[in-house]
Each structure stands twice: as C-alpha cells, then as structure tokens.
PDB file of N, H, CA, C and O in Angstrom:
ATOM      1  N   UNK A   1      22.841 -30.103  32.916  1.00  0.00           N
ATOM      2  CA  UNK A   1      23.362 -29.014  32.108  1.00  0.00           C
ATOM      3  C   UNK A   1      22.786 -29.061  30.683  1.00  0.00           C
ATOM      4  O   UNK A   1      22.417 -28.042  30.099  1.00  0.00           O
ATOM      5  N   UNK A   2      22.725 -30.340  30.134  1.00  0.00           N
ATOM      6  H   UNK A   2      23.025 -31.168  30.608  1.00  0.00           H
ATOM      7  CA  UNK A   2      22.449 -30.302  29.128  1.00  0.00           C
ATOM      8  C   UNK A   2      20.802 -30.139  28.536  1.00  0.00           C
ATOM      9  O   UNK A   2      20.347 -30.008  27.400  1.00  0.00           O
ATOM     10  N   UNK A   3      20.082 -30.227  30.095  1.00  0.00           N
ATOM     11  H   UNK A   3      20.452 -30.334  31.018  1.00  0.00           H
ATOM     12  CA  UNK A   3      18.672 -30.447  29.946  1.00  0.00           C
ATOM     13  C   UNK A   3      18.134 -29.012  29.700  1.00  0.00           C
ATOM     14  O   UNK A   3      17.126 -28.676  29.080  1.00  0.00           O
ATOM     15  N   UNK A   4      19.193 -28.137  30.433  1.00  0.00           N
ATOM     16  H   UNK A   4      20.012 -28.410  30.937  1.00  0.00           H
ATOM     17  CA  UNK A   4      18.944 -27.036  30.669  1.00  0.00           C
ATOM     18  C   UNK A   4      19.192 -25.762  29.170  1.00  0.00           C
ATOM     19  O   UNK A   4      18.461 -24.840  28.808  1.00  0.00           O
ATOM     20  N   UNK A   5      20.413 -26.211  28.659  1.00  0.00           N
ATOM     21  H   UNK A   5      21.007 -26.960  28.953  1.00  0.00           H
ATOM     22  CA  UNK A   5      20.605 -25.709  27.288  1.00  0.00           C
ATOM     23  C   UNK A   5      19.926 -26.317  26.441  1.00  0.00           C
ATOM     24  O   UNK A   5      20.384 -26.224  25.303  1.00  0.00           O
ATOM     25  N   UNK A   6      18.596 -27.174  26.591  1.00  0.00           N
ATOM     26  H   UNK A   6      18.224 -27.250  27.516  1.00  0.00           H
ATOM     27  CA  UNK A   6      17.773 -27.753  25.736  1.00  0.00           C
ATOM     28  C   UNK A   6      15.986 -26.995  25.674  1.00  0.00           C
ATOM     29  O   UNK A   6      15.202 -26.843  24.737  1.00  0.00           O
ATOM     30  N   UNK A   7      15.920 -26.733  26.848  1.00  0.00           N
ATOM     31  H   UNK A   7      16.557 -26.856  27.609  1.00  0.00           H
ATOM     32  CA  UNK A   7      15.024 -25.827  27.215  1.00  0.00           C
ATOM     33  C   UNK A   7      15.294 -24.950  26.865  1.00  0.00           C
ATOM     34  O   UNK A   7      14.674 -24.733  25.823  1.00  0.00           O
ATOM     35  N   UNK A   8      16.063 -24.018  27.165  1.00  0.00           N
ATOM     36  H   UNK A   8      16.566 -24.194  28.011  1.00  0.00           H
ATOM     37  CA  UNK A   8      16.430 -22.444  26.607  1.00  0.00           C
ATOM     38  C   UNK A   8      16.224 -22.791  24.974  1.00  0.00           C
ATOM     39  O   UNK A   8      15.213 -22.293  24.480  1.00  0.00           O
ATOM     40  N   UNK A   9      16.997 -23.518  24.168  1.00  0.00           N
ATOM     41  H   UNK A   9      17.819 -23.923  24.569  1.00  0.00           H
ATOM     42  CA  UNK A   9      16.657 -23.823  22.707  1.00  0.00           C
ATOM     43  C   UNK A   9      14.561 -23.652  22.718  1.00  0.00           C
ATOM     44  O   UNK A   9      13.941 -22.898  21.969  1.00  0.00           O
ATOM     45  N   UNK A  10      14.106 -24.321  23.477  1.00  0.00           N
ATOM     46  H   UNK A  10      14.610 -24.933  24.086  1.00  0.00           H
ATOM     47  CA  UNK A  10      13.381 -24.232  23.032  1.00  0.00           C
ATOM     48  C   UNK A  10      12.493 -22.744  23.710  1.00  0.00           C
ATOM     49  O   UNK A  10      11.703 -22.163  22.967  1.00  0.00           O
ATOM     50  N   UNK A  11      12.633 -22.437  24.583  1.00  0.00           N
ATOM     51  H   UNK A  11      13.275 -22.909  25.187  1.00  0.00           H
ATOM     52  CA  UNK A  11      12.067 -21.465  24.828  1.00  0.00           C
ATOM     53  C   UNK A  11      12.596 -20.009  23.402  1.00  0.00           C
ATOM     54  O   UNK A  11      11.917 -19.090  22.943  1.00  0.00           O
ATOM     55  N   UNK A  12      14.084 -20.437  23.107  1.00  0.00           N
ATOM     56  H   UNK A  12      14.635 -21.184  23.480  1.00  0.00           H
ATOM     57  CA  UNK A  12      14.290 -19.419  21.921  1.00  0.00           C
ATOM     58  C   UNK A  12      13.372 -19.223  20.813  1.00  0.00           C
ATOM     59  O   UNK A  12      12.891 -18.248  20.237  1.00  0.00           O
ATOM     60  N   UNK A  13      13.286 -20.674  20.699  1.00  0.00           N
ATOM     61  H   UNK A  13      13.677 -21.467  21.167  1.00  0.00           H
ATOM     62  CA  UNK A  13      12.706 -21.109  19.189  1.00  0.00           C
ATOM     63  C   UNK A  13      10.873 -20.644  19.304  1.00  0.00           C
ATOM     64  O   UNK A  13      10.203 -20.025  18.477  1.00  0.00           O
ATOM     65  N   UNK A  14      10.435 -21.245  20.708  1.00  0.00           N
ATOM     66  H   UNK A  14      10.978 -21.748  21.380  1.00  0.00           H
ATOM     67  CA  UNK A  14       9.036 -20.366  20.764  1.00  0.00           C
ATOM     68  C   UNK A  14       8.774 -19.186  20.446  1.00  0.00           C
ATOM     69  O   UNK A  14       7.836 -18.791  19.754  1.00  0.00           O
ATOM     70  N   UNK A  15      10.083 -18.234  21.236  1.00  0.00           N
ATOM     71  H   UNK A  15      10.845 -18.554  21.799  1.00  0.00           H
ATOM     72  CA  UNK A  15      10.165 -16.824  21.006  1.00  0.00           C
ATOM     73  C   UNK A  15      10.004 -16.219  19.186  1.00  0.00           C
ATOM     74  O   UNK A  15       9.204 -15.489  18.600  1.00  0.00           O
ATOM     75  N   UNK A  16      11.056 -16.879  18.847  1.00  0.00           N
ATOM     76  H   UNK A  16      11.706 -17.471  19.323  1.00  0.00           H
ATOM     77  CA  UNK A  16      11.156 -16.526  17.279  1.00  0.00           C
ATOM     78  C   UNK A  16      10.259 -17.256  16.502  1.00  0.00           C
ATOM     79  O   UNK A  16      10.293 -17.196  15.273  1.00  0.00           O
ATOM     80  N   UNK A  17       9.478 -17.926  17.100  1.00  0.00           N
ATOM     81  H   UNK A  17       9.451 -17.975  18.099  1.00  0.00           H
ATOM     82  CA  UNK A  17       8.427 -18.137  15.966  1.00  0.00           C
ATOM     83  C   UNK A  17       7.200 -17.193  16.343  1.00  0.00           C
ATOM     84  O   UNK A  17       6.326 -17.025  15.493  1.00  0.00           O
ATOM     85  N   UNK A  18       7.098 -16.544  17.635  1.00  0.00           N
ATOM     86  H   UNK A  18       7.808 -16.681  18.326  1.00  0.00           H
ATOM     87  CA  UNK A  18       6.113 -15.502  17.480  1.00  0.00           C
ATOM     88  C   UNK A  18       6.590 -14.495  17.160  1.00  0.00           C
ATOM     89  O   UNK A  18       5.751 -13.593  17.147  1.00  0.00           O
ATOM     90  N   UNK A  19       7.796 -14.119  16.817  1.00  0.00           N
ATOM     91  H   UNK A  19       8.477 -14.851  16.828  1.00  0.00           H
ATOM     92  CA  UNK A  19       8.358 -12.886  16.406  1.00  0.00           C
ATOM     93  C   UNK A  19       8.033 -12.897  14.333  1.00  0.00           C
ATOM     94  O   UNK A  19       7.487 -11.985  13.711  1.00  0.00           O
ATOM     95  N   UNK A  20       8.509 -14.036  13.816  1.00  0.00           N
ATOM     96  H   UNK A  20       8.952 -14.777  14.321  1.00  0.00           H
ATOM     97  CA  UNK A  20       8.524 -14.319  12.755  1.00  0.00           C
ATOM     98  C   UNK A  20       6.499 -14.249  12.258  1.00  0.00           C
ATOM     99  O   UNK A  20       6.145 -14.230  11.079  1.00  0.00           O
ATOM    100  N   UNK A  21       5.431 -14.223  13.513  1.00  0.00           N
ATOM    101  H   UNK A  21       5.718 -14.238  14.470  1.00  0.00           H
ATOM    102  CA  UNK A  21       4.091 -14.179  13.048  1.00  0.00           C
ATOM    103  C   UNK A  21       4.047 -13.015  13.005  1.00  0.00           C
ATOM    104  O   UNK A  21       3.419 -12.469  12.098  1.00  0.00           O
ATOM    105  N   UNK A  22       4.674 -12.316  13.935  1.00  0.00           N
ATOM    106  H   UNK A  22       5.185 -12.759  14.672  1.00  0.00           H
ATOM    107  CA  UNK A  22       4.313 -11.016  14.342  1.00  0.00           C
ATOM    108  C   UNK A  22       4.600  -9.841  13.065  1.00  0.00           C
ATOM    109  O   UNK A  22       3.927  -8.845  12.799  1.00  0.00           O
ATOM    110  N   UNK A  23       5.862 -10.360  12.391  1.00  0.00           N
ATOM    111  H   UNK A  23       6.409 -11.169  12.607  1.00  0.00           H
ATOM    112  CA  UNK A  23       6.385  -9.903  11.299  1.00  0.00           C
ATOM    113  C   UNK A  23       5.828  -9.858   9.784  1.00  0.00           C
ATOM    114  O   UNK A  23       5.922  -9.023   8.884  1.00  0.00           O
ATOM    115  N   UNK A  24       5.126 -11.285   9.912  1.00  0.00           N
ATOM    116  H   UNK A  24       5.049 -11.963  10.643  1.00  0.00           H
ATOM    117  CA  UNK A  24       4.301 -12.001   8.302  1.00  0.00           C
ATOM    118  C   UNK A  24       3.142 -10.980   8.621  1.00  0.00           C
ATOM    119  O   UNK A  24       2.660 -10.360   7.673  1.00  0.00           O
ATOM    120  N   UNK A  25       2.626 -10.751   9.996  1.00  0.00           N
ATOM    121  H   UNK A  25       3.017 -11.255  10.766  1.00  0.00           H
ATOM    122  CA  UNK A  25       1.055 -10.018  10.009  1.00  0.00           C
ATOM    123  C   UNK A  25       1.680  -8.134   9.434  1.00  0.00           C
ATOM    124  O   UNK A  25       1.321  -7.569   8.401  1.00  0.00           O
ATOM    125  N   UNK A  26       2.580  -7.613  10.420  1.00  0.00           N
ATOM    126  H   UNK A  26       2.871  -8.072  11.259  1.00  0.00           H
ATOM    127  CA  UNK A  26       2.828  -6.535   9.952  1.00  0.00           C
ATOM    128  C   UNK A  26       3.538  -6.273   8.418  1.00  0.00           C
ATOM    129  O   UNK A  26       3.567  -5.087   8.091  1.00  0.00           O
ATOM    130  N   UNK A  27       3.901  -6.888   7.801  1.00  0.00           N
ATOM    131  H   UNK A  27       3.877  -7.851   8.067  1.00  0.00           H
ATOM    132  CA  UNK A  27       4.618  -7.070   6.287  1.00  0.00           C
ATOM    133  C   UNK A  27       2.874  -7.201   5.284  1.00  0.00           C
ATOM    134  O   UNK A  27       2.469  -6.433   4.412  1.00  0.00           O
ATOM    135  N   UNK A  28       2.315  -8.222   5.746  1.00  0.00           N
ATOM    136  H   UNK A  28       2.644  -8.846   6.454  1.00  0.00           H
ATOM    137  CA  UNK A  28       0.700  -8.077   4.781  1.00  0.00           C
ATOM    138  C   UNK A  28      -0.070  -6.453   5.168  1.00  0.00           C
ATOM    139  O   UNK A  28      -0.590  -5.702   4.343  1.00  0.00           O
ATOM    140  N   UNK A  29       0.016  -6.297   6.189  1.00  0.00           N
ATOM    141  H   UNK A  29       0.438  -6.907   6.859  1.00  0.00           H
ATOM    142  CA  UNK A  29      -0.410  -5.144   6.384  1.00  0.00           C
ATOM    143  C   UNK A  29       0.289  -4.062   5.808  1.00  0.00           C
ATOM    144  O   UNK A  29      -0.395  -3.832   4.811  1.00  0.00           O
ATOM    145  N   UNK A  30       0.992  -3.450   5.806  1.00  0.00           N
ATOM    146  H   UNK A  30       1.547  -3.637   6.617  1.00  0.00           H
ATOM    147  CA  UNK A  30       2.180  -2.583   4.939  1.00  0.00           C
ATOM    148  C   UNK A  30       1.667  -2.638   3.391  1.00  0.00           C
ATOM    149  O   UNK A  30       1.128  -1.820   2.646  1.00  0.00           O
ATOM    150  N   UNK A  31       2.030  -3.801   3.281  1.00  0.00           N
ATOM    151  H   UNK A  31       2.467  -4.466   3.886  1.00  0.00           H
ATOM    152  CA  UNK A  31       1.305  -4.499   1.662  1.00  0.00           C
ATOM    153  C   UNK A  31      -0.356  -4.117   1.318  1.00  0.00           C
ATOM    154  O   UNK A  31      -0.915  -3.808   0.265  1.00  0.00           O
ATOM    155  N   UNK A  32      -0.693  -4.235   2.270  1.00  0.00           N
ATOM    156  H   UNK A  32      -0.239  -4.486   3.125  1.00  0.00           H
ATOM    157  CA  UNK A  32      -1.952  -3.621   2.000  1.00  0.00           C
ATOM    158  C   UNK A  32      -2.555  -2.045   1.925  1.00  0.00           C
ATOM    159  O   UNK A  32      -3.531  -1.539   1.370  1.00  0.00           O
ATOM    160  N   UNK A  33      -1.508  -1.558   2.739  1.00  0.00           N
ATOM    161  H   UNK A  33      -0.715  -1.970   3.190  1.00  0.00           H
ATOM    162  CA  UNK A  33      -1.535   0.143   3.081  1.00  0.00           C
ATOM    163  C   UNK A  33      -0.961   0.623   1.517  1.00  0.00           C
ATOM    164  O   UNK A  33      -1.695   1.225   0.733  1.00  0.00           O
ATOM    165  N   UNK A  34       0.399   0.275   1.211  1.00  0.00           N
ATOM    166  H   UNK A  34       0.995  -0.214   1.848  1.00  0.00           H
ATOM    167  CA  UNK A  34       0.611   0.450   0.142  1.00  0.00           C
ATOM    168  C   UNK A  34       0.031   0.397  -1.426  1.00  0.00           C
ATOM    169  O   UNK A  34       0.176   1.294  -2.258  1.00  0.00           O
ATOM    170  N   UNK A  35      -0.948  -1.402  -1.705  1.00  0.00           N
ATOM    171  H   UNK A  35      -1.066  -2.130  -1.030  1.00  0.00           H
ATOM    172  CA  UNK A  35      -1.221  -0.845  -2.609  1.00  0.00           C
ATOM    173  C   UNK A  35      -2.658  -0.087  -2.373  1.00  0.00           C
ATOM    174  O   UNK A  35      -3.251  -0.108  -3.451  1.00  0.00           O
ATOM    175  N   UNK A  36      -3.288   0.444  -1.567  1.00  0.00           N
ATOM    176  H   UNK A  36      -2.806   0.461  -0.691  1.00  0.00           H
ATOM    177  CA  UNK A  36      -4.574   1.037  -1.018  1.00  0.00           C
ATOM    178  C   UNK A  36      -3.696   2.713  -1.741  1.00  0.00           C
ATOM    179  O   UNK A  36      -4.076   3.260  -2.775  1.00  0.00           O
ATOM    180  N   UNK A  37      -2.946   3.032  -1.182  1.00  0.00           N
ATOM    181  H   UNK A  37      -2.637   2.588  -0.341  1.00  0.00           H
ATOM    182  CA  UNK A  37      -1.955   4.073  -1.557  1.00  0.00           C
ATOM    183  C   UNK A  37      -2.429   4.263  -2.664  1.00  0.00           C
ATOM    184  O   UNK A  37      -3.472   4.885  -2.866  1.00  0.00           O
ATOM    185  N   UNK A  38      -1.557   3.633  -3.720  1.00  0.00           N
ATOM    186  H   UNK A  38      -0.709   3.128  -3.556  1.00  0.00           H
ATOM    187  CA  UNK A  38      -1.374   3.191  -5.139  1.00  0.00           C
ATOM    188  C   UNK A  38      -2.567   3.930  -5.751  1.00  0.00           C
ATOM    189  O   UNK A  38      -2.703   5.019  -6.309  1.00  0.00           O
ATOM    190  N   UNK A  39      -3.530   2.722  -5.370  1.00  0.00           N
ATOM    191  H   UNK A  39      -3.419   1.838  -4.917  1.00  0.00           H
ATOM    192  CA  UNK A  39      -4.810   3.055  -5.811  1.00  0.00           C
ATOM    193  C   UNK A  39      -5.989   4.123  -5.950  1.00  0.00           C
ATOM    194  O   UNK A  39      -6.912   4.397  -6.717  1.00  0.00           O
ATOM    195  N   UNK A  40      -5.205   4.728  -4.316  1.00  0.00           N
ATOM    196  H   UNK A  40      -4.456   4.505  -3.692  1.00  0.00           H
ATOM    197  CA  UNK A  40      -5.729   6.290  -3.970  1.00  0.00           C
ATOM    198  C   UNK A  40      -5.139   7.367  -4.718  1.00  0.00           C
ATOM    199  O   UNK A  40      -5.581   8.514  -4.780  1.00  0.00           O
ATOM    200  N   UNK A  41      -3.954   6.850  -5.366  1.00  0.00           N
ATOM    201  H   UNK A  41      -3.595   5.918  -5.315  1.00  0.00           H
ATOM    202  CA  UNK A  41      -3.518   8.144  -6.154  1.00  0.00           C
ATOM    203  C   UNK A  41      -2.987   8.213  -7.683  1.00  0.00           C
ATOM    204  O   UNK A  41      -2.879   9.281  -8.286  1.00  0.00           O
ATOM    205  N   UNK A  42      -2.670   6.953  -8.238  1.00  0.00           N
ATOM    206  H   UNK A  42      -2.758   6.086  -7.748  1.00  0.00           H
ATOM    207  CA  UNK A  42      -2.662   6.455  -9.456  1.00  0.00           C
ATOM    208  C   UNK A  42      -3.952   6.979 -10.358  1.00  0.00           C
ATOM    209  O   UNK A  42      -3.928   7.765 -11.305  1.00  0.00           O
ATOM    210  N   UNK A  43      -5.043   6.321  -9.785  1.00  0.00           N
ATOM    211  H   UNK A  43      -5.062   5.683  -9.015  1.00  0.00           H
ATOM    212  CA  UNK A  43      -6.343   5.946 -10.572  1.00  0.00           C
ATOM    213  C   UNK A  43      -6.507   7.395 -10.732  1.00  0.00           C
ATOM    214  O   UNK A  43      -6.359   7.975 -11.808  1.00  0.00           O
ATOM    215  N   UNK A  44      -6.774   7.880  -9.780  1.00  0.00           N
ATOM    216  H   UNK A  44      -6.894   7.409  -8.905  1.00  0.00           H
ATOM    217  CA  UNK A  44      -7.241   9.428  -9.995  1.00  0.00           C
ATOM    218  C   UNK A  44      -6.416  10.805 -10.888  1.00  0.00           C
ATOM    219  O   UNK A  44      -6.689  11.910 -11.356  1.00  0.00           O
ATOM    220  N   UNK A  45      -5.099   9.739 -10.716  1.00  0.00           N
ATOM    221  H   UNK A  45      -4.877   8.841 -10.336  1.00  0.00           H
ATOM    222  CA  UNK A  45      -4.336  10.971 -11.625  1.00  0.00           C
ATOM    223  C   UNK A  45      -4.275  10.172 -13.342  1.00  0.00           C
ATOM    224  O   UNK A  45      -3.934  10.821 -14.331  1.00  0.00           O
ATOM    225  N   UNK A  46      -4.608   8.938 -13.391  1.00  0.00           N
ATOM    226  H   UNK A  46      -4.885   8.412 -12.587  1.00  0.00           H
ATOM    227  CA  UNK A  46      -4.953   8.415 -14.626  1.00  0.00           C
ATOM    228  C   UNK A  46      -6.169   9.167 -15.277  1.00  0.00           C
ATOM    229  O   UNK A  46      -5.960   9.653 -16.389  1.00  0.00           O
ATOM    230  N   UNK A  47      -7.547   9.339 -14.661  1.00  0.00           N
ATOM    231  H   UNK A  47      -7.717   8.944 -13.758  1.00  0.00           H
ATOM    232  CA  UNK A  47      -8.382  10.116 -14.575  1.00  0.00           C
ATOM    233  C   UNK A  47      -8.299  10.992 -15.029  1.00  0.00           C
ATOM    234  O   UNK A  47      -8.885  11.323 -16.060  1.00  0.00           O
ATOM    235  N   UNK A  48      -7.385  11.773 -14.263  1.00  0.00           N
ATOM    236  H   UNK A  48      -6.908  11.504 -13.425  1.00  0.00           H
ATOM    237  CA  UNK A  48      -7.713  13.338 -15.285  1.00  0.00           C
ATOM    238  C   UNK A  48      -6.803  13.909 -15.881  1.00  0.00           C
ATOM    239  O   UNK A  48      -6.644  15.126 -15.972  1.00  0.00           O
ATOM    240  N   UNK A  49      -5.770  12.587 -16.580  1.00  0.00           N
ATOM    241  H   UNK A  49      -5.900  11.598 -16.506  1.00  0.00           H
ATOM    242  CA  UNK A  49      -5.211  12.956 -17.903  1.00  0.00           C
ATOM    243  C   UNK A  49      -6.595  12.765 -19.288  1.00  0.00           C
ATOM    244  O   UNK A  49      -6.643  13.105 -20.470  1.00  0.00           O
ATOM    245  N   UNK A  50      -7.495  12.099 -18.413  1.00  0.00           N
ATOM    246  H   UNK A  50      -7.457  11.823 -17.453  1.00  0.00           H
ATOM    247  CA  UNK A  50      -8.262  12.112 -19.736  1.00  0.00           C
ATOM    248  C   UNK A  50      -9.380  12.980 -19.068  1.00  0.00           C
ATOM    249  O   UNK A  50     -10.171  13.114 -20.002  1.00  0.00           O
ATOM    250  N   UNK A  51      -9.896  13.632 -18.023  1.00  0.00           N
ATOM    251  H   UNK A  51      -9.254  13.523 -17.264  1.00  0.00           H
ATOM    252  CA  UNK A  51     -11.205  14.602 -18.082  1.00  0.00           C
ATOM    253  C   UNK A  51     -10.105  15.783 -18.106  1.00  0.00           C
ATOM    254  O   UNK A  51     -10.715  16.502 -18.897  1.00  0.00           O
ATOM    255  N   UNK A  52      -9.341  16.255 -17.920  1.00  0.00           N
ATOM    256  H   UNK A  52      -8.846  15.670 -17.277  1.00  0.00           H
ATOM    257  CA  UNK A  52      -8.705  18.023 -18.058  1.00  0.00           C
ATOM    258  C   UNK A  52      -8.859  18.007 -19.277  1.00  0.00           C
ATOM    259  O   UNK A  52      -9.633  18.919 -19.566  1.00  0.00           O
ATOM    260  N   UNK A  53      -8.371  17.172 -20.619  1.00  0.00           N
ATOM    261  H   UNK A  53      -7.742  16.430 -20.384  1.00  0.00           H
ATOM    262  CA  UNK A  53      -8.414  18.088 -21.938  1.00  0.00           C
ATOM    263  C   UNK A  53      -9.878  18.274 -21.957  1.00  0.00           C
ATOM    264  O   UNK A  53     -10.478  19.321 -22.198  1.00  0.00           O
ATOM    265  N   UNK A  54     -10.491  16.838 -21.602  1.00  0.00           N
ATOM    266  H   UNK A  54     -10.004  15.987 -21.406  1.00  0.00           H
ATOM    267  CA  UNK A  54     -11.753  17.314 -22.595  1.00  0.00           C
ATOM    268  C   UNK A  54     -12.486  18.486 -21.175  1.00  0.00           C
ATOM    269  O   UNK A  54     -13.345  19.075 -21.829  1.00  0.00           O
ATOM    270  N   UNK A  55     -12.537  18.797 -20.399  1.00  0.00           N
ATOM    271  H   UNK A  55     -11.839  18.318 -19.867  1.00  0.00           H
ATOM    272  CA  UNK A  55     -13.249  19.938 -19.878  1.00  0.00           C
ATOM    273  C   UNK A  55     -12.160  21.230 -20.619  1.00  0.00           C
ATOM    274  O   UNK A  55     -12.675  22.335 -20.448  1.00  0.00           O
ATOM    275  N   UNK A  56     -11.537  21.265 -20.971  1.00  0.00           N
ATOM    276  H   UNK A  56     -11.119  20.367 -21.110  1.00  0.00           H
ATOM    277  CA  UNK A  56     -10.669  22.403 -21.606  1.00  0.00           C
ATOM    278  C   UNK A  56     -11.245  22.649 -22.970  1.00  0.00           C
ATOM    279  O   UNK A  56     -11.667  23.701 -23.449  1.00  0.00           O
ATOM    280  N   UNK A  57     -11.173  21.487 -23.471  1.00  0.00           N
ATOM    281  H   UNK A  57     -10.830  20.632 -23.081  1.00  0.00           H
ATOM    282  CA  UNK A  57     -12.074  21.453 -24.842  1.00  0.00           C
ATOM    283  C   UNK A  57     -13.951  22.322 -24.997  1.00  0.00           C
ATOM    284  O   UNK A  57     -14.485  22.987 -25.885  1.00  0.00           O
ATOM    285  N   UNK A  58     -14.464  21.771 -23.444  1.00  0.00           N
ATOM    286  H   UNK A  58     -14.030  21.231 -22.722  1.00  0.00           H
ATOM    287  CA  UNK A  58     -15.311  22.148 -23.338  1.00  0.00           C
ATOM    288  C   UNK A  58     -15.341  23.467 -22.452  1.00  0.00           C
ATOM    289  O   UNK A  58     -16.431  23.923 -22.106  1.00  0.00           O
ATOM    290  N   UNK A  59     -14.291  24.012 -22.126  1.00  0.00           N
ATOM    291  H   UNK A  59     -13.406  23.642 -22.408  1.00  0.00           H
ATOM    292  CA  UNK A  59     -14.548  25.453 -21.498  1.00  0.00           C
ATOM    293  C   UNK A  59     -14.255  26.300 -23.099  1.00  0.00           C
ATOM    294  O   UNK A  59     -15.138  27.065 -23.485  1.00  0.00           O
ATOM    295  N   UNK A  60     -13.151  26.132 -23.854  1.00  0.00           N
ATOM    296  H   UNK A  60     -12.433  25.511 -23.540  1.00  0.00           H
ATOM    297  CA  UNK A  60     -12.950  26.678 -25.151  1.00  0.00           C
ATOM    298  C   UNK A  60     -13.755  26.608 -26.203  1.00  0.00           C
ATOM    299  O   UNK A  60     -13.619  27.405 -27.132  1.00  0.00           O
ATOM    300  N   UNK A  61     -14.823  25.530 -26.211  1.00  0.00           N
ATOM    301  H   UNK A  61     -14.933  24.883 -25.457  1.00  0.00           H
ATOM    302  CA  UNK A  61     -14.996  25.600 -27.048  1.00  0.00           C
ATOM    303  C   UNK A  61     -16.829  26.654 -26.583  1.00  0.00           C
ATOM    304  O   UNK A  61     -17.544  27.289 -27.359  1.00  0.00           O
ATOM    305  N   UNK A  62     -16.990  26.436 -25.213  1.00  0.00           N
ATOM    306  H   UNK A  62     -16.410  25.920 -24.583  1.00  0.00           H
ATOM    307  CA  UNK A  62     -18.059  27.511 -24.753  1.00  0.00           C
ATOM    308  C   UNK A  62     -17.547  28.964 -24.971  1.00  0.00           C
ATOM    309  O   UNK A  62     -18.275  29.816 -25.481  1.00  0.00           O
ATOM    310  N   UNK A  63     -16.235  29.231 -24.559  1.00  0.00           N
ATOM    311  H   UNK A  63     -15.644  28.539 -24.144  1.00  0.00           H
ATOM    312  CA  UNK A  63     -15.819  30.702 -24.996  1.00  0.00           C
ATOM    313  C   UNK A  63     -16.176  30.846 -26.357  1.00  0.00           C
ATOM    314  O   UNK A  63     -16.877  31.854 -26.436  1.00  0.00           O
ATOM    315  N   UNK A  64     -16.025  30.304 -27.498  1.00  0.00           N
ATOM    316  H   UNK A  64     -15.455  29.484 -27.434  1.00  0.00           H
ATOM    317  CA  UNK A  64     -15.616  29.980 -28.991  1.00  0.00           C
ATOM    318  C   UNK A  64     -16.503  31.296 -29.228  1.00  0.00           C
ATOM    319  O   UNK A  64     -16.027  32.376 -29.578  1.00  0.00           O
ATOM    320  N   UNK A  65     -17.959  31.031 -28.969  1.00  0.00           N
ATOM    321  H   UNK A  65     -18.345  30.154 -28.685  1.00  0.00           H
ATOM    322  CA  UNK A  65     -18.705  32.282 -29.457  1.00  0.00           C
ATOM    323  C   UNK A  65     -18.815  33.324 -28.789  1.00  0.00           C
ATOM    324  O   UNK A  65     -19.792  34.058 -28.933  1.00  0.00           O
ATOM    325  N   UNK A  66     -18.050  33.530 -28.120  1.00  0.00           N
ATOM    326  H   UNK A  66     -17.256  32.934 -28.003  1.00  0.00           H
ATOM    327  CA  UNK A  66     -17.689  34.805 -27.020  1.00  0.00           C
ATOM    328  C   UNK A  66     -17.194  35.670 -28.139  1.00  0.00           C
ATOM    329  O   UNK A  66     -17.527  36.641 -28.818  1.00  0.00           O
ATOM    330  N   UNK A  67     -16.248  34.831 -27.977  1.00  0.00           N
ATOM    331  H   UNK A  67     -15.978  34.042 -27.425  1.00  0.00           H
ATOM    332  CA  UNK A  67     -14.585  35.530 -28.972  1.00  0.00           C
ATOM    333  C   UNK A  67     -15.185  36.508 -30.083  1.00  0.00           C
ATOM    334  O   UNK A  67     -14.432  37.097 -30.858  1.00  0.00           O
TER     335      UNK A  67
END
C-alpha cells in the first residue's frame, strides 16, 4: 500500500514538473511578445511627436510665400 502511494507521489511530482516547464517556456514567450509589442508601438509614436511638428513647420513654412 504504501509502495503504491509512493509511486503515485512520484508519478505526480514528474507530472508537475513538466507542467511547471511548460509554464516558465510559455510565460518567457508572452514576455517576449509583449515587449516586441512595446517596441512596435512606443518607438514609433515617440517618433512622430518629434517629425509631425517639424513636417508642419515645413509644410507652413512652404505655404509662407503662397500666402
């Protein structure tokens, strides 16, 4: 009986330690999707807080001698 509730322990414990890999691999991955994210949409909107004025600057200031 007791050999038998010793096995199952361990057959549990096998189980949950491939569950617990399975988890560390999908959690880095996530982590990685995310800051890929970040990066895909941060940078670019950092970007063109600084190219919109100055192409504005430079569409106005091409009108300038229109006017």
């Amino acid at each position: 009986m007791e050999q038998d509730i010793q096995t199952k322990f361990e057959e549990v414990d096998a189980k949950l330690n491939a569950i617990w890999k399975s988890v560390e691999k999908t959690r880095k991955y996530f982590l990685v999707i995310i800051w890929g994210s970040v990066l895909m949409v941060v940078l670019p909107a950092i970007g063109l807080l600084f190219a919109i004025p100055k192409f504005i600057n430079s569409y106005v200031g091409a009108l300038d001698g229109l006017l």
